[in-house]
C-alpha positions as CSV (number, residue, x, y, z in Angstrom):
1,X,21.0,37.9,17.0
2,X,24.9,39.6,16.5
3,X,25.5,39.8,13.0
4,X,29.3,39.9,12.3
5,X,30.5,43.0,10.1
6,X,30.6,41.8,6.7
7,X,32.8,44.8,5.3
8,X,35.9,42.9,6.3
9,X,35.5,40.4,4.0
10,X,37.1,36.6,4.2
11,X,39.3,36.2,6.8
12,X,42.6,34.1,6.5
13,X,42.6,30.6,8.2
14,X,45.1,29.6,10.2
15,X,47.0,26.6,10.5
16,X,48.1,26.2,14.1
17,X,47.0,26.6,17.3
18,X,49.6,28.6,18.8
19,X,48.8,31.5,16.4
20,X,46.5,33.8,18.0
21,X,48.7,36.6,17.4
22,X,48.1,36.5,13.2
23,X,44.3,36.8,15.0
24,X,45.2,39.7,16.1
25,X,47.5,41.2,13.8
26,X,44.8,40.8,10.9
27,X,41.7,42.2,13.6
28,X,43.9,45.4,13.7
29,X,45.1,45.5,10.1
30,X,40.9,45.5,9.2
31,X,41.2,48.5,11.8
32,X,43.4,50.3,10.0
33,X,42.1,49.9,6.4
34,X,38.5,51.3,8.3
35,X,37.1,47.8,7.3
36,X,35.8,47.7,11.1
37,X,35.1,50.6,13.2
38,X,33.6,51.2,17.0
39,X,30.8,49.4,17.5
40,X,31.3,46.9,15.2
41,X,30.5,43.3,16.1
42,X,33.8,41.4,16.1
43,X,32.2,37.4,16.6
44,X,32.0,35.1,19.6
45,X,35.0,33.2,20.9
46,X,33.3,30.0,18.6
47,X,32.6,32.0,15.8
48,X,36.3,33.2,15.3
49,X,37.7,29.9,15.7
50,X,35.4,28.9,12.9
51,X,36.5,31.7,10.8
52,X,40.5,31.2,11.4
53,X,40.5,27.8,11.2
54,X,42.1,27.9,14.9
55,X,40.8,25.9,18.5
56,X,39.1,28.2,21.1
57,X,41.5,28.7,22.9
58,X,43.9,29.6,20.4
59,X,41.0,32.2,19.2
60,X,40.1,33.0,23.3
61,X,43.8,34.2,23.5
62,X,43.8,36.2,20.7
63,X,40.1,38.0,22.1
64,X,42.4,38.7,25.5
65,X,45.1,40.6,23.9
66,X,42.7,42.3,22.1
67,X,41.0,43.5,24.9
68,X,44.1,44.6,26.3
69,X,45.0,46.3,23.8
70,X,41.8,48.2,23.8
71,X,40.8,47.2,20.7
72,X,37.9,45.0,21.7
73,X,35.7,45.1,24.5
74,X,34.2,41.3,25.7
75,X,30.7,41.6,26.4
76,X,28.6,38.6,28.2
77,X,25.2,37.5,28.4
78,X,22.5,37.5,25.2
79,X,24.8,40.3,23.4
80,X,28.0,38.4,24.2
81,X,30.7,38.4,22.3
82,X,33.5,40.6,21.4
83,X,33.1,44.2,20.4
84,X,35.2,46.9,18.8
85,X,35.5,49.4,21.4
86,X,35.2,53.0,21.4
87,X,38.1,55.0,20.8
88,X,39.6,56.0,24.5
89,X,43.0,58.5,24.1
90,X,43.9,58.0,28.0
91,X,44.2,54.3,27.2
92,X,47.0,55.5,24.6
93,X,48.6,58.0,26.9
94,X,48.8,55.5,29.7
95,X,50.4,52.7,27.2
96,X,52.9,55.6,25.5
97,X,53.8,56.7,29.1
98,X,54.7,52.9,30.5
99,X,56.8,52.5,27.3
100,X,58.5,56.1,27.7
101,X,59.7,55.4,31.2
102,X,60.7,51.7,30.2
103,X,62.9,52.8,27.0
104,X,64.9,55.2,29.5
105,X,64.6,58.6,27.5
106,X,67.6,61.8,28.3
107,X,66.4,64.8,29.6
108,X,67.4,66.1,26.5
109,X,65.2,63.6,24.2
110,X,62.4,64.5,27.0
111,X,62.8,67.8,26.7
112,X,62.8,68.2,22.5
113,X,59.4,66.3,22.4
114,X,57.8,68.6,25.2
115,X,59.1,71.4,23.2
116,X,57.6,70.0,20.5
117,X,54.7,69.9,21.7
118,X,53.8,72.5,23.8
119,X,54.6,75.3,20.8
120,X,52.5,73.4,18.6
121,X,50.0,73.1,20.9
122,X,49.8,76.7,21.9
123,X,50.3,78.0,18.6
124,X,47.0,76.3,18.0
125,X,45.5,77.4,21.1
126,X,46.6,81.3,20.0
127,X,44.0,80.6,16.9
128,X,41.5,78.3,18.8
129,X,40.9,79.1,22.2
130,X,37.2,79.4,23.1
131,X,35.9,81.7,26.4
132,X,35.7,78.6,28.5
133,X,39.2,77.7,27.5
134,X,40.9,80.8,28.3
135,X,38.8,80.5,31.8
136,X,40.4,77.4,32.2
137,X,43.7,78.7,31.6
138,X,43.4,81.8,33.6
139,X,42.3,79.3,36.7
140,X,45.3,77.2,35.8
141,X,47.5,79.8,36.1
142,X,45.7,81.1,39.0
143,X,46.5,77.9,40.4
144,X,50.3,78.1,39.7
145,X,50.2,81.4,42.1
146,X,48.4,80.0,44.7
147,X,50.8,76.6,45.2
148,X,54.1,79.1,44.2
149,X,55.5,78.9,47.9
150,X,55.5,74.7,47.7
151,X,58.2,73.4,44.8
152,X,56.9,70.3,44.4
153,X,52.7,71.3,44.2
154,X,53.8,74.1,41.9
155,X,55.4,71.6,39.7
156,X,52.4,69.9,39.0
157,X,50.7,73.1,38.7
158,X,52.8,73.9,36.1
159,X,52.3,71.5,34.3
160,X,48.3,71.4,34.5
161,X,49.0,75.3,33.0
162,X,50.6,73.5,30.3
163,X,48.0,70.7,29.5
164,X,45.6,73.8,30.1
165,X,47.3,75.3,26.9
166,X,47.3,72.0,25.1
167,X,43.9,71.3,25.4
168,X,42.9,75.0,24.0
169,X,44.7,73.6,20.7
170,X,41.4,71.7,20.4
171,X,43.6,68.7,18.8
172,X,43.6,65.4,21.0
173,X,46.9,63.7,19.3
174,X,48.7,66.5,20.9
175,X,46.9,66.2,24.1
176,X,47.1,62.9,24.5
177,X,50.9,62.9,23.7
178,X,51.4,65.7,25.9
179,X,49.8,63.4,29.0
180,X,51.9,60.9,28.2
181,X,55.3,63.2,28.3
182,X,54.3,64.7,31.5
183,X,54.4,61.1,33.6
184,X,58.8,61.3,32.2
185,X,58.6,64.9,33.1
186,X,57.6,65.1,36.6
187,X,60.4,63.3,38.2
188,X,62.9,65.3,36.1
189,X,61.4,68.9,37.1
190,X,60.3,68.6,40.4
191,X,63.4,68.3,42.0
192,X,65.0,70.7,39.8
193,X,61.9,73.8,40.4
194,X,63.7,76.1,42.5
195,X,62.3,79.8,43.9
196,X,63.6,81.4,40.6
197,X,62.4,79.0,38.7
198,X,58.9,79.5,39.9
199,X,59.2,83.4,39.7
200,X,60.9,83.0,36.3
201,X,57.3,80.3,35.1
202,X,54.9,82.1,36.5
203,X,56.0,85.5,34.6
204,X,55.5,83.4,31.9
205,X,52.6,82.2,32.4
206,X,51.1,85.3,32.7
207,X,52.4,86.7,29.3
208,X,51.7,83.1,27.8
209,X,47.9,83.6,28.9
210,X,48.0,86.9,27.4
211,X,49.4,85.9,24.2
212,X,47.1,83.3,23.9
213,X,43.7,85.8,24.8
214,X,44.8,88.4,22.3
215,X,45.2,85.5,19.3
216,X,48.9,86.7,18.9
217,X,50.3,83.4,17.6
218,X,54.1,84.5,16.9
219,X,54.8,85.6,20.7
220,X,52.9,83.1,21.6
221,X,54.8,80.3,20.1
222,X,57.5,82.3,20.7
223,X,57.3,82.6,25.1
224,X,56.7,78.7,24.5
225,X,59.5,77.8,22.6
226,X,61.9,80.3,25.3
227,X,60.5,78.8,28.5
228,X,61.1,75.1,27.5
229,X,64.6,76.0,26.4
230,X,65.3,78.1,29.1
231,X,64.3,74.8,31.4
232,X,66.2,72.2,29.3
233,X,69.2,74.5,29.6
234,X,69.6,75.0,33.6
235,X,68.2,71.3,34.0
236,X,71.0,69.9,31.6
237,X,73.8,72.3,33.0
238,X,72.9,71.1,36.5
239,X,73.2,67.2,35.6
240,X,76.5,68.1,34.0
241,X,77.6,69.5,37.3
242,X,76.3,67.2,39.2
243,X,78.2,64.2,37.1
244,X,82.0,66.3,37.1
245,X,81.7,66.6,40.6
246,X,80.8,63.3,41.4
């Protein structure tokens, strides 16, 4: 039989039907304070009704949005029930990325929290990197060279070089922001990567894969922070252009 945590303690009832959000908001809060964790028998539909004082369907409204939020996962059969699910960063990269497009970020906004980032990220990756992640970075970039000729395949290249980078940092907030960031990026650089720019990104590519094999974090962070500006600047400059001449 599914035994419900008992580390979360009482929880409040509720007094009307219509509230399966306060279901959901005091679920996560118990997330938060690490009262429940993955794995973690939430109750059945009936048995969290009983426990907020709510109907069923007040409490089977609240299981939905918290399996669309991820935080539960519904399970049927003998072990049915809801479940606090296990922790899944795409899920978060996919949500931040729908919100980034819908809040209409500048270039400029996009471009400080990519620079942000990715020097973070590789100043980590400087001090980090393993064998295999320098492999993976040196096939990256190998990958940039081979696409070079087509703007648009190099584009995403690019930025697979760059999410190579970020996941040498070894730290998965960064990574998963960074996946997030690239869905706003892509339409933004794409029709903006010209011959020179490629020439100009794969130069320093190469001398960021360098950086990064010889654990040099200053130039490192340093070819990082200069390639993203260098972008932001000839990306903004062209917009401007583009909007006086219009």
């Amino acid at each position: 039989m599914n035994r419900v945590n008992a580390s979360v303690g009482t929880w409040t009832p509720l007094q009307s039907n219509s509230l399966s959000w306060s279901i959901v908001k005091q679920v996560r809060t118990a997330l938060y304070q690490q009262q429940l964790k993955s794995g973690d028998f939430l109750g059945s539909e009936s048995i969290l009704a009983q426990q907020f004082g709510v109907s069923r369907m007040a409490a089977r409204d609240a299981l939905r949005t918290l399996e669309a939020l991820g935080i539960v996962e519904i399970r049927m059969g003998v072990r049915g029930g809801a479940w606090i699910a296990e922790g899944n960063p795409d899920r978060f990269s996919d949500a931040l990325s729908v919100q980034l497009m819908l809040i209409g970020l500048s270039p400029a906004e996009i471009f400080d929290a990519q620079g942000a980032i990715v020097v973070a990220s590789v100043t980590l990756a400087a001090q980090r990197a393993n064998n295999q992640d320098i492999l993976e970075i040196k096939n990256a970039l190998k990958a940039c060279e081979i696409v070079a000729s087509d703007a648009d395949k190099f584009s995403d290249a690019s930025l697979n070089f760059q999410e190579s980078l970020v996941r040498a940092s070894a730290n998965r907030v960064l990574l998963a922001q960074f996946r997030a960031l690239r869905v706003v990026l892509d339409p933004i650089l794409k029709p903006n990567t010209t011959a020179t720019t490629i020439r100009r990104l794969i130069k320093s590519n190469r001398a960021l894969l360098v950086a990064v094999e010889n654990k040099d974090v200053e130039t490192a962070a340093r070819l990082m922070r200069e390639r993203v500006e260098s972008v932001k600047t000839t990306i903004l400059l062209a917009k401007q252009q583009e909007l006086m001449t219009s």
